[in-house]
C-alpha positions as CSV (number, residue, x, y, z in Angstrom):
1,X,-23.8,-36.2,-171.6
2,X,-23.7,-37.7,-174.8
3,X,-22.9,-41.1,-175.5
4,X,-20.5,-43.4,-177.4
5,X,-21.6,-46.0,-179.8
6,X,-18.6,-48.1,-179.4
7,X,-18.5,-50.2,-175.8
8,X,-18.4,-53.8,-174.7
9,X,-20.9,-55.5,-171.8
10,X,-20.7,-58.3,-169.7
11,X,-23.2,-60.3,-167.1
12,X,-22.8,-63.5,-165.5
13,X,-25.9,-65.2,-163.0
14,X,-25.8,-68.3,-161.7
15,X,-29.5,-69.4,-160.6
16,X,-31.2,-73.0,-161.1
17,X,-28.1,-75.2,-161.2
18,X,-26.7,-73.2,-164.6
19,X,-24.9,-70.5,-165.1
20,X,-26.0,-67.9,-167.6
21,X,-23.0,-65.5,-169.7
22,X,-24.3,-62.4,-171.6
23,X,-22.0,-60.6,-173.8
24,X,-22.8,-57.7,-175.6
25,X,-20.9,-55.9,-178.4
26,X,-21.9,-52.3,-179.3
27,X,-20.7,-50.7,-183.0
28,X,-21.2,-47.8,-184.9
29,X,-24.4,-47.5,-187.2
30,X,-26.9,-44.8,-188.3
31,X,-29.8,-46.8,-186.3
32,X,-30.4,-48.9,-184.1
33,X,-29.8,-53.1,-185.2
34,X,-29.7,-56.0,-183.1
35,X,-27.9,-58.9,-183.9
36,X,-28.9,-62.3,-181.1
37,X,-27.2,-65.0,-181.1
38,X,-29.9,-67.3,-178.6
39,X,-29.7,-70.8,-177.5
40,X,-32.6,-72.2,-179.0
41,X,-34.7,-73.4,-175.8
42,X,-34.7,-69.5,-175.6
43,X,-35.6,-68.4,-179.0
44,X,-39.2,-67.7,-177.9
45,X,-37.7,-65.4,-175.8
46,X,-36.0,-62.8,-178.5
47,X,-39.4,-60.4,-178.6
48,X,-38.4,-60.1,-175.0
49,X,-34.6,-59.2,-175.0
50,X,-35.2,-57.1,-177.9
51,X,-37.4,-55.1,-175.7
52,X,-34.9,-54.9,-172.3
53,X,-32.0,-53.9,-175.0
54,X,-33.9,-51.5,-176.9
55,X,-35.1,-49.6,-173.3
56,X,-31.2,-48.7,-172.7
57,X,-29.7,-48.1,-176.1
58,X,-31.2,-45.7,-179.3
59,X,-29.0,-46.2,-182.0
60,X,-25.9,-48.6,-183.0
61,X,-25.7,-51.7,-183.6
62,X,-25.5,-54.6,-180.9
63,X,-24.1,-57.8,-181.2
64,X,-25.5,-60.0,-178.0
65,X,-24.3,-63.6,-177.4
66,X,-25.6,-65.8,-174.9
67,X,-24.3,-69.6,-173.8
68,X,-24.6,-71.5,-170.3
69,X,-23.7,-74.5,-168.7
70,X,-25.1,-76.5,-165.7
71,X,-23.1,-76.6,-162.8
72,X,-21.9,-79.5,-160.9
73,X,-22.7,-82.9,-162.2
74,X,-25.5,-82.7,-164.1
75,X,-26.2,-85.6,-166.4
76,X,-29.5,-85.4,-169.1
77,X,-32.0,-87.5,-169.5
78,X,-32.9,-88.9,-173.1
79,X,-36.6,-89.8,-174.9
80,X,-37.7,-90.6,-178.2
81,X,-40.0,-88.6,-179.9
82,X,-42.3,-91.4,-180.8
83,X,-45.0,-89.7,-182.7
84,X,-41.9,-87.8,-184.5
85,X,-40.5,-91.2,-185.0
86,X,-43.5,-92.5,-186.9
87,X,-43.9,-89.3,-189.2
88,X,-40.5,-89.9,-190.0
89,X,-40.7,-93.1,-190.9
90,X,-44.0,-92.8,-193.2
91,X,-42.0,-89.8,-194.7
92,X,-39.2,-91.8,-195.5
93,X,-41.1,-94.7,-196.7
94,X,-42.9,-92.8,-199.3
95,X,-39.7,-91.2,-200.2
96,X,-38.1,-95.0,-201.1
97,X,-41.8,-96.1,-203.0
98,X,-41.7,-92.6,-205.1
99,X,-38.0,-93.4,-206.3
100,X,-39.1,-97.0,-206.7
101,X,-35.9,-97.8,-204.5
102,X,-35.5,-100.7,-203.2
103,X,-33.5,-100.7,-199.9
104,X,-34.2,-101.4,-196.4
105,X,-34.6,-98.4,-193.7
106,X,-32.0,-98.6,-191.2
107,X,-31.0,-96.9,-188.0
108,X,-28.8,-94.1,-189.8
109,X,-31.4,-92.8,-191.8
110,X,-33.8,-92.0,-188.9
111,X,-30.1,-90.6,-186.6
112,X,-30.2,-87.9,-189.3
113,X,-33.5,-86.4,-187.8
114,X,-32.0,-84.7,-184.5
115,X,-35.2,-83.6,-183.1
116,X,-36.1,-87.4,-182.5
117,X,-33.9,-87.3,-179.4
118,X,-34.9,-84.3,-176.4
119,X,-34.0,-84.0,-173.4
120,X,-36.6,-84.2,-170.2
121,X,-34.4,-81.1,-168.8
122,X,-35.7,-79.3,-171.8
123,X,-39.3,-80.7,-170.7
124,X,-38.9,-79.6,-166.9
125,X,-37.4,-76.1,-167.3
126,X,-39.7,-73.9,-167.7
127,X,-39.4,-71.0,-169.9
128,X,-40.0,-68.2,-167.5
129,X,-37.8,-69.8,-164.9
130,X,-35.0,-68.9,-167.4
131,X,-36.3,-65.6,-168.6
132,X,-35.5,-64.2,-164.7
133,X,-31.4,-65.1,-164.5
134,X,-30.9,-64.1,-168.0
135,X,-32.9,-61.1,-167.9
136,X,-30.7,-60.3,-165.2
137,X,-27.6,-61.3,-166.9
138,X,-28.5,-58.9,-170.1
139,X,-29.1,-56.1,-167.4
140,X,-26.2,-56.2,-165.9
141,X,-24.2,-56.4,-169.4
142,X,-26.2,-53.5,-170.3
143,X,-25.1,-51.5,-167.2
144,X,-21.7,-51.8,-167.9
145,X,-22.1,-51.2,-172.1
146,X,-23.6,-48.1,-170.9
147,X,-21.0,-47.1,-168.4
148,X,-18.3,-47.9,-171.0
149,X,-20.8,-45.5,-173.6
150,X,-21.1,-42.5,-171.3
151,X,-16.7,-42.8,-170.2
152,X,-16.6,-42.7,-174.1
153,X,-19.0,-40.3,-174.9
154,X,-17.0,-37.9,-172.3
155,X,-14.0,-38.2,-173.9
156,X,-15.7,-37.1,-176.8
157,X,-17.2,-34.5,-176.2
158,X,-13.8,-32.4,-174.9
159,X,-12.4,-33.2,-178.0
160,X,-15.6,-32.1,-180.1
161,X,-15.4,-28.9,-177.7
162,X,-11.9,-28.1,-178.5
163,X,-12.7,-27.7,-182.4
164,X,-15.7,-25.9,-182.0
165,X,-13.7,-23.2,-180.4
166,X,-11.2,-23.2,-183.6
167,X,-14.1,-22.6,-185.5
168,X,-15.4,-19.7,-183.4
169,X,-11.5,-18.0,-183.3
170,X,-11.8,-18.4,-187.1
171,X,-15.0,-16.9,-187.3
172,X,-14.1,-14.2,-185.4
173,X,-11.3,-13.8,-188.3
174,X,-13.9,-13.8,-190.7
175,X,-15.6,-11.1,-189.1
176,X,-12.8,-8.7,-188.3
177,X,-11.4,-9.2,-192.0
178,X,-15.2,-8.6,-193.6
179,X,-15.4,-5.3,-191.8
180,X,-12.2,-3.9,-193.5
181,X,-13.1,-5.2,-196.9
182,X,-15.0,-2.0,-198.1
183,X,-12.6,0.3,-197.1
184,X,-10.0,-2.0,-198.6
185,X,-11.4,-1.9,-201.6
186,X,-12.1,1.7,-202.2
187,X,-8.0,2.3,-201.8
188,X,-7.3,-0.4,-204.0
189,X,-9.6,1.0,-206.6
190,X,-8.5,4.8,-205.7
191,X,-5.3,4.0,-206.4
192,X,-6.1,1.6,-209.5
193,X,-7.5,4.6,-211.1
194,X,-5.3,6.8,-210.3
195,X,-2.4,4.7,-212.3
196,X,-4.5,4.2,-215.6
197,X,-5.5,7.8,-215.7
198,X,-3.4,10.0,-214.0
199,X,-4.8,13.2,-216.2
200,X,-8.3,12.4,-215.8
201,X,-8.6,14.9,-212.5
202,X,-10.0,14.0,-209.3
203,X,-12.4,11.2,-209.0
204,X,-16.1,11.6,-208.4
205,X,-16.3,11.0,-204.4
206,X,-19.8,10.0,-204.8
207,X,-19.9,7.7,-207.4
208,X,-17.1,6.0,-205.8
209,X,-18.8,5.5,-202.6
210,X,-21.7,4.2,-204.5
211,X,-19.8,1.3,-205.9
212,X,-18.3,0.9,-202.4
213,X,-21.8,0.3,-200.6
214,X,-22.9,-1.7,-203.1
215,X,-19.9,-4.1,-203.0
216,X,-20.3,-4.2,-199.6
217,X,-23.6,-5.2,-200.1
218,X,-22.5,-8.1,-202.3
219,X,-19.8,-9.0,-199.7
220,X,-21.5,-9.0,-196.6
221,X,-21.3,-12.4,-194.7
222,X,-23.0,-11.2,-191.3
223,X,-26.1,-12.6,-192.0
224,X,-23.7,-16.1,-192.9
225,X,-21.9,-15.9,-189.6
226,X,-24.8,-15.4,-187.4
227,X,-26.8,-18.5,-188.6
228,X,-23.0,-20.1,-188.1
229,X,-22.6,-18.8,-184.6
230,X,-26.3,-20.2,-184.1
231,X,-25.5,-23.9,-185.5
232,X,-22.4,-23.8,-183.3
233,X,-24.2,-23.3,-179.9
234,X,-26.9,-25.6,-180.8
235,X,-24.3,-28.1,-181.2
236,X,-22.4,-27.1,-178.1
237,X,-26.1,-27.5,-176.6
238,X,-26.5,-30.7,-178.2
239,X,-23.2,-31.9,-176.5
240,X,-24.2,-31.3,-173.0
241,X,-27.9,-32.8,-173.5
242,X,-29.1,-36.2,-172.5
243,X,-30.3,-38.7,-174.9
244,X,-29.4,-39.5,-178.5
245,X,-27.9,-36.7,-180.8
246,X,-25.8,-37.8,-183.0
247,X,-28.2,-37.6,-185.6
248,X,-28.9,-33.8,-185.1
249,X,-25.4,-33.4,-184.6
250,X,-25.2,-34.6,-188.4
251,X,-27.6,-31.9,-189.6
252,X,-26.1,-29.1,-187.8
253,X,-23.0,-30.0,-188.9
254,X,-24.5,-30.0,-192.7
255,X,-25.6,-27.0,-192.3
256,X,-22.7,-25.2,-191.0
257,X,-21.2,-26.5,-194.5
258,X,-23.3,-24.8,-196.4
259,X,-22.6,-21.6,-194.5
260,X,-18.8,-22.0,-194.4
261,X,-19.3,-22.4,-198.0
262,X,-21.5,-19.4,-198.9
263,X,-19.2,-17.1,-197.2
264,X,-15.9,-18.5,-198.9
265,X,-17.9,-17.6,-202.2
266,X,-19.0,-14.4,-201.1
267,X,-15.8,-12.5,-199.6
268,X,-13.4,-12.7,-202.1
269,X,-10.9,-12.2,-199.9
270,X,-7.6,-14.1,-199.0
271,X,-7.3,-14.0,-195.5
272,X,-11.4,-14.6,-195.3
273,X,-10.7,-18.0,-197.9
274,X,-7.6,-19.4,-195.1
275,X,-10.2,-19.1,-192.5
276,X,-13.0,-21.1,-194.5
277,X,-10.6,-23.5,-195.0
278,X,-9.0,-23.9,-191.7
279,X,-13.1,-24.1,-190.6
280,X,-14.0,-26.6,-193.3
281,X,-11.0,-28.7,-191.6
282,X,-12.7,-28.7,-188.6
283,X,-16.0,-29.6,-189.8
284,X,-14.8,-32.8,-191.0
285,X,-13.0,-34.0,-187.9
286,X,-16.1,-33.1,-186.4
287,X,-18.1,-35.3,-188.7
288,X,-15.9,-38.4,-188.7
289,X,-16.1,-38.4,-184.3
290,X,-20.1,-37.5,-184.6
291,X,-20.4,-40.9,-186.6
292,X,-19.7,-42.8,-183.2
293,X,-22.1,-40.6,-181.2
294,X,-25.5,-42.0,-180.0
């Protein structure tokens, strides 16, 4: 069943005296883009989530976001960097002797440096201790994305369906109507002739069919409606398969354009140039739902 690219995921794990919140945001694009928000103490984990993301989803883009908090009373301890502190401070003081300023250093100056304060929690949890809750938080957000996907997806392929079976009862149209064209042609020229010269006897049976056959020749749209019929079921195909198709979807649906388009120029007839058009309708509803297809 074929999926939508459009869905919203949510997982929640409590484990190690925090709770972890994954939400995940999926949108329509031609491949596949993710877009992480991480806490930093997990930004050496993005390789990682990329990986678990990329193992359930093909194409779209995802928007993740992940926060916690630490349960119950929880209180952080603080330490100075002290190596950090010194760098800082021989930075600084090189900084003052190169502008040939002459001020003081003060507290504030080394406060702007954020990284001189960590906390011990950051020391003491250890980085594969919180790969195993959130892992398990992105999977379960992930379940339900895909669940929301596939509801989605189902919805759109009845609808997708529906107008490929307008475009088979207008084919059909086509069909019927190209049939009669030769035969509707000969009495229109029969009785053309017969108007502009009434005296000039009966009219050469033979060379009229010639120019008959060969019209029909330069009518014929079978060949145009079988590769039609043909793009149709591959896409009706492509609608009850698993995995990503939206992008094949695309081409098909390119190609049945150029079809639709070679037999409007071909027929020459009115009823035959309603039913192009009613087709060509189709095709673009079809295209504008295909863009949110997996």
């Amino acid at each position: 069943m074929i999926k939508s690219m459009t869905a919203y995921g949510r997982g929640e794990v409590e484990a190690l005296g925090q709770k972890w919140v994954v939400e995940l945001r999926s949108l329509n694009h031609r491949f596949l883009e993710l877009s992480l928000n991480l806490p930093k103490r997990l930004w050496a984990l993005e390789d990682q989530v990329r990986k678990l993301i990329k193992n359930r989803i093909n194409r779209g883009r995802v928007e993740m976001q992940i926060t916690w908090d630490s349960l119950g009373e929880k209180s952080l301890t603080l330490r100075l960097d002290q190596n950090l502190v010194r760098e800082v401070r021989s930075l600084l003081t090189g900084l003052l002797a190169a502008g040939e300023i002459q001020e003081p250093l003060r507290l504030d100056h080394f406060l702007r440096f954020s990284d001189l304060l960590v906390t011990k929690e950051g020391e003491t949890q250890e980085l594969e201790e919180s790969w195993e809750p959130v892992s398990q938080a992105i999977s379960q957000a992930l379940e339900i994305l895909d669940g929301m996907r596939l509801t989605e997806g189902a919805a759109l392929a009845a609808d997708l369906a529906a107008h490929l079976e307008v475009m088979r009862r207008e084919a059909g149209r086509i069909a019927a109507q190209a049939a009669l064209i030769p035969e509707l042609w000969r009495e229109k020229v029969t009785a053309r002739l017969a108007e502009i010269l009434p005296e000039a006897g009966p009219l050469d049976e033979g060379r009229l069919a010639q120019e008959v056959a060969l019209l029909a020749e330069r009518r014929d749209v079978s060949e145009e409606l079988a590769r039609l019929e043909s793009h149709v079921s591959q896409f009706q195909q492509a609608l009850e398969s698993q995995g990503a198709v939206g992008r094949k979807m695309e081409f098909l649906l390119q190609e049945m354009l150029r079809e639709v388009n070679t037999i409007g120029s071909k027929a020459g007839d009115l009823l035959i140039s309603q039913a192009v058009l009613e087709i060509k309708g189709t095709l673009e509803r079809l295209r504008e739902q295909v863009q949110n297809i997996e």
